[in-house]
Every structure is written in C-alpha cells, then in structure tokens.
C-alpha positions, -999 to +999 in steps of 0.1 A: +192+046+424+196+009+440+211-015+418+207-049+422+225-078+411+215-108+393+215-130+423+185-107+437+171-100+409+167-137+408+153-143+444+124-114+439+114-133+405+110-165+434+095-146+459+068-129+435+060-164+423+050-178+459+035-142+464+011-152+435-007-180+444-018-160+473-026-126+458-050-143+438-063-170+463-098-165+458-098-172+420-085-211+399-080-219+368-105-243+344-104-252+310-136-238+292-144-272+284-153-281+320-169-246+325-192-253+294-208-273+266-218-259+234-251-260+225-269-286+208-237-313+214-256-334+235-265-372+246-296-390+229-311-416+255-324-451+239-346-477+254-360-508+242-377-545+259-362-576+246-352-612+263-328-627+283-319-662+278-295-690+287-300-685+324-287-715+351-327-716+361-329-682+378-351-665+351-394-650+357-417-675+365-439-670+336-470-680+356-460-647+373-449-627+347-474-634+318-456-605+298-423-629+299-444-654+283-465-636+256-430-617+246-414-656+242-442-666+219-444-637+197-403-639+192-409-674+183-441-665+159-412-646+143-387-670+137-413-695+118-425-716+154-458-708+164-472-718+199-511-717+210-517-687+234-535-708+252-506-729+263-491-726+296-449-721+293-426-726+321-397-716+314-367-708+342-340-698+317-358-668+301-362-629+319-379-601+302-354-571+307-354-532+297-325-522+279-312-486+280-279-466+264-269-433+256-263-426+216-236-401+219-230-369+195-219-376+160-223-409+165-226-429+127-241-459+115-217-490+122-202-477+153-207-496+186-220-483+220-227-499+259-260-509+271-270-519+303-298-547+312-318-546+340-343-571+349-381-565+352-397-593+362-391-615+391-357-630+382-334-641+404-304-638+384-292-623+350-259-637+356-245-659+324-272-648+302-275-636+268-292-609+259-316-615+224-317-586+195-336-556+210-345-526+192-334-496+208-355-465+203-353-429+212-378-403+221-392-396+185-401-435+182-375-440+157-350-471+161-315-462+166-295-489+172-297-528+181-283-542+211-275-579+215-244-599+235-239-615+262-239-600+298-216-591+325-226-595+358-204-581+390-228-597+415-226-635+423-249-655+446-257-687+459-290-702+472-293-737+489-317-751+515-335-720+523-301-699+524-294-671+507-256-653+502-256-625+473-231-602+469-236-572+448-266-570+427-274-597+405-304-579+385-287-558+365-258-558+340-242-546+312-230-552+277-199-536+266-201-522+230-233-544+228-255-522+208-247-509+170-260-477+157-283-479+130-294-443+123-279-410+128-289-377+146-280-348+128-258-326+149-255-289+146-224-277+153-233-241+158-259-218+139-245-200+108-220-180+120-221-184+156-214-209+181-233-209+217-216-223+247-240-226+280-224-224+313-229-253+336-236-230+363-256-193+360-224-170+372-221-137+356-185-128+369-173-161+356-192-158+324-178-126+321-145-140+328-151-168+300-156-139+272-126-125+283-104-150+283-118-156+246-114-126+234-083-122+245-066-148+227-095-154+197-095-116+192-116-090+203-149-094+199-151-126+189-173-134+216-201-120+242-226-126+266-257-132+257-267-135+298-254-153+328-253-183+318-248-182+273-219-172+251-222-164+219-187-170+198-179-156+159-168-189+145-152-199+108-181-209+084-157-236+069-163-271+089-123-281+091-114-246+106-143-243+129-134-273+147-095-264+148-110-232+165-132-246+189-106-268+196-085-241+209-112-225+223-123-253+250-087-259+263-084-223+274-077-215+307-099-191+330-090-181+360-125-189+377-142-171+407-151-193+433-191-207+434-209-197+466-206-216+499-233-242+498-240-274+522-256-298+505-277-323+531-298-357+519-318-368+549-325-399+536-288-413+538-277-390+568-251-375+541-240-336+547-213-319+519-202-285+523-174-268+506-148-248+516-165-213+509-183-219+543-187-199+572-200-200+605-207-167+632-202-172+669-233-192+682-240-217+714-257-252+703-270-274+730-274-312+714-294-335+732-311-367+723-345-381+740-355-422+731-388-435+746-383-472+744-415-495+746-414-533+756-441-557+752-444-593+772-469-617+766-478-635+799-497-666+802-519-679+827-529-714+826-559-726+850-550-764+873-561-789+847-591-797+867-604-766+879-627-762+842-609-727+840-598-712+806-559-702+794-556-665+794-529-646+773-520-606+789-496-584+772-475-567+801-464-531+786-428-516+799-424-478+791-391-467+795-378-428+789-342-419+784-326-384+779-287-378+774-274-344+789-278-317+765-246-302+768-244-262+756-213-254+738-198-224+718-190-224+686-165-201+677-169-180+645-150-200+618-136-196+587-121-230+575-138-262+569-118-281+595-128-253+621-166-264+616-165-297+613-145-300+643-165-282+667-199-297+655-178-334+661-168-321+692-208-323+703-208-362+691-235-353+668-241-384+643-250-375+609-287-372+613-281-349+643-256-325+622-287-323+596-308-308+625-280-286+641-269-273+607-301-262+601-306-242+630-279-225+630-290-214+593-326-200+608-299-184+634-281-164+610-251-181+620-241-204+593-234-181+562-241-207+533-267-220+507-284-252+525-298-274+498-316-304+504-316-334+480 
C-alpha cells in the first residue's frame, strides 16, 4: 500500500480543485431566484393623461392640439373657474402628457413608486415642468395610485434664430417616487399548500435540475415537475414560515446546463449577438458588394436675348456601376466565439453584410445554432 504524507495529500486536494472547474465545464451555478419567479408575484402596469405645467414657453400649441385645450378647461371647471368652450386658449406653458408606472407586488396604500412622463402633443420641451395630479389606473379601470411632482429631464436644448442644438431627448422624463398608491392588489402567495415557480426559460434538464437541488436540501419530495417549464413546491401553510422557506428556497444554488447556441440578429440596427455555445463546420464564403450609383444634372440652355427663343431646362443622367472583388475564403470549422468572429472580420464584412453571410451559412448546414431575428 502507498502511503502518502500530508504534504501530498495536500497538493492532490489542490490539484482536484483546479481539476473541477473543468470536469464540469459545461454546467454553472444560478440562484433559483434568477432561474425563476413564483407564480402570481408579478408587476401591475398603470397609466393615466394629466398636464404639464410651468414650462419656459416650449409647451402644445393648443390651436394644434385641441385635446391640450379642452383638458385645461375641464381641470379649471374643477377647481371653481369656468371658461367658454368657445374661447380660443393659447397657452405655451401647458403639454398634455401620458403618464405610465409599474405598481409592484405587495405594494400598500401610502407607499411611493416612479412614474415617467412622456409628452403627446407637439411640445418642444418638458424640461422644468411640473407635472399636475393624474390618476393612474390599471387594466380593470380601477385607480391605483396618483402621481404628481415635478420632472426630471436629462435632455437640454437650445433654439435661437432658426438653430437648433438638443442633446438627449427632451420629450420625456421622469418623477422619482412621484406617484402614491391608493389601492392594493391582493397578492397570492401560493395556492393552499403549494407554491408554483415558472422557469424563465422551457428546459427540462435544468428544470429537473431545479427539483433536485430542492429536494435535496427542502427534503425529498418537497417539490416536482409539473412540465418543462413549472415547479410545484410543498410549502408551510403558516404565512411567517412560508416566507422564511421560500426565502431559502430562491437563494439556492443549481448547477445549470448551458441554454442552446443561439445568434440573435436585428436587421434594423445591423446588431448580431451570439453566445459562446456556437459552432461553425468548415465552409468557403465569397463576400462581395455591388453599388449602382445614379447622378442627375440639370443643364440649362438659354437662347441670345434677341433670337425670340425660349429657356430650356435638360436633366443629364450619369449611371455609374461598381463591384468590389468577391474574394472566396475558408472558414475553418470552429469551436470558440473568437474563432468565428475572427474569420467572418477577416472578410471586412460590416454588420449588415455578417446578417447576410450568417444566414447562409445556416441554409448551408454550417453554422450549428438557433438564428432568431428580432
């Protein structure tokens, strides 16, 4: 039998821990509150119209805007000042502006929450205004909160004798803690004895590997899978001990398997994301680029002035036709990020171009990923 001594016995334990990492390469560790929500926890969108006043003269021109107007009249019918609706406002200070926020889960009555202001009329600024009381309400109807305060602008501009200079955008803003909470949404947390947590992404290894992971240190079977994408957990009835549990049970660790390789292309930007799960087979692209270029003169011929002849305007048309050299190069099968995007650089492809080439080489067979366009 070989003995070893505690020296060694020390370097192994070293050497297994770098050993590790790599063993298990293909699999990372998330908490289960970034892998899932529980069910019925969610956001509550609000929206509501209300005014914008105070403005430096940069507000709707109510003869362009006559909702601006009727809105200004009916606030002031309100507050005991009553105006013909037959009389013609102008106003520069005043914008009529949609208000949105998000009412958050278990949020009560008295507790504060951000809105943000955009304009919908034809104002030129928002900056320095305030924005007037404005009901917020959610999908049912209902009123849920009241936003008022004044707003924050990151945009600043300037206009003067025809120029223009804006920087950021001046249109929208926001109001922090500007709104209060007036009503409640009940919140379930859970049905009777269960507790449902949804994947944010349909995988049945890693949902497997979620009910594991509970299981393992809840108890066993304290939870299972409904499907690929839903867990169903045992949870304590008693409110104080159910949320100790879920507690625990969120900031458990899972050693995750990694998603499928997927490019993600929006043609609209030029922008292509892939991650590192992608793959490329051997293949020859040949990138070329073809621009027809058409020019267009106006000639005029003017007659001696007393030859009784007439000015004639021609259009002289210039068609011009250029083709870079398509050059044909191999790509060589790849199995790192860096590897593709430096041979598809290497072509001088611009982003627009890469769109094109990556989606060839997907009708090729050659690029092994999921090509999803936004």
């Amino acid at each position: 039998m070989t003995k070893f001594s505690g020296k060694s016995i020390r370097k192994l334990a070293i050497l297994a821990c770098c050993l590790l990492p790599l063993v298990a390469g293909t699999a990372f560790a998330d908490r289960i509150k970034d892998l899932a929500t529980v069910q019925g926890i969610r956001n509550n969108q609000l929206v509501g119209y209300g005014l914008v006043v105070g403005l430096d003269g940069t507000g709707d021109q109510t003869t362009q805007t006559p909702f601006t107007t009727q809105s200004i009249i009916n606030m002031l019918a309100q507050l005991g000042t009553t105006l013909p609706t037959t009389q013609s406002l102008q106003l520069k200070n005043v914008a009529a502006v949609m208000v949105t926020a998000e009412l958050p889960p278990f949020s009560r009555i008295g507790q504060r929450i951000d809105v943000t202001v955009s304009s919908m009329g034809n104002a030129k600024s928002l900056r320095g205004g305030t924005l007037i009381m404005t009901p917020l309400k959610g999908a049912d109807g209902q009123i849920y909160a009241q936003a008022q305060g004044n707003l924050m602008v990151g945009g600043v501009g300037a206009v003067s004798g025809g120029n223009k200079a804006v920087i950021n955008h001046l249109l929208a803003g926001r109001i922090a803690s500007g709104a209060t909470v007036e009503r409640e949404v009940p919140t379930m947390l859970g049905q009777g004895a269960f507790v449902h947590y949804e994947m944010r992404e349909t995988d049945f290894g890693n949902t497997q590997r979620v009910v594991e992971a509970i299981n393992r240190e809840m108890g066993a079977g304290t939870a299972e899978a409904v499907d690929g994408r839903m867990i169903r957990v045992n949870a304590p009835l008693d409110p104080n001990l159910r949320v100790a549990f879920m507690g625990r049970v969120e900031n458990l660790d899972v050693q995750m398997i990694k998603g499928m390789a997927k490019v993600i292309v929006n043609p609209r930007t030029g922008s292509v994301v892939m991650n590192q799960m992608v793959t490329i087979d051997a293949c020859a692209v040949a990138h070329g680029s073809l621009s027809v270029v058409v020019t267009s003169d106006q000639q005029v011929s003017q007659p001696n002035a007393l030859s009784g002849g007439q000015t004639v305007t021609t259009n002289q048309t210039d068609i011009a036709i250029n083709q870079s050299g398509g050059a044909l190069m191999t790509l060589k099968r790849g199995a790192k990020l860096s590897d593709i995007v430096k041979a598809i650089n290497a072509l001088g492809a611009n982003p627009q171009d890469l769109i094109s080439i990556l989606q060839a080489m997907k009708a090729a067979g050659a690029l092994h990923a999921d090509l999803e366009v936004i």
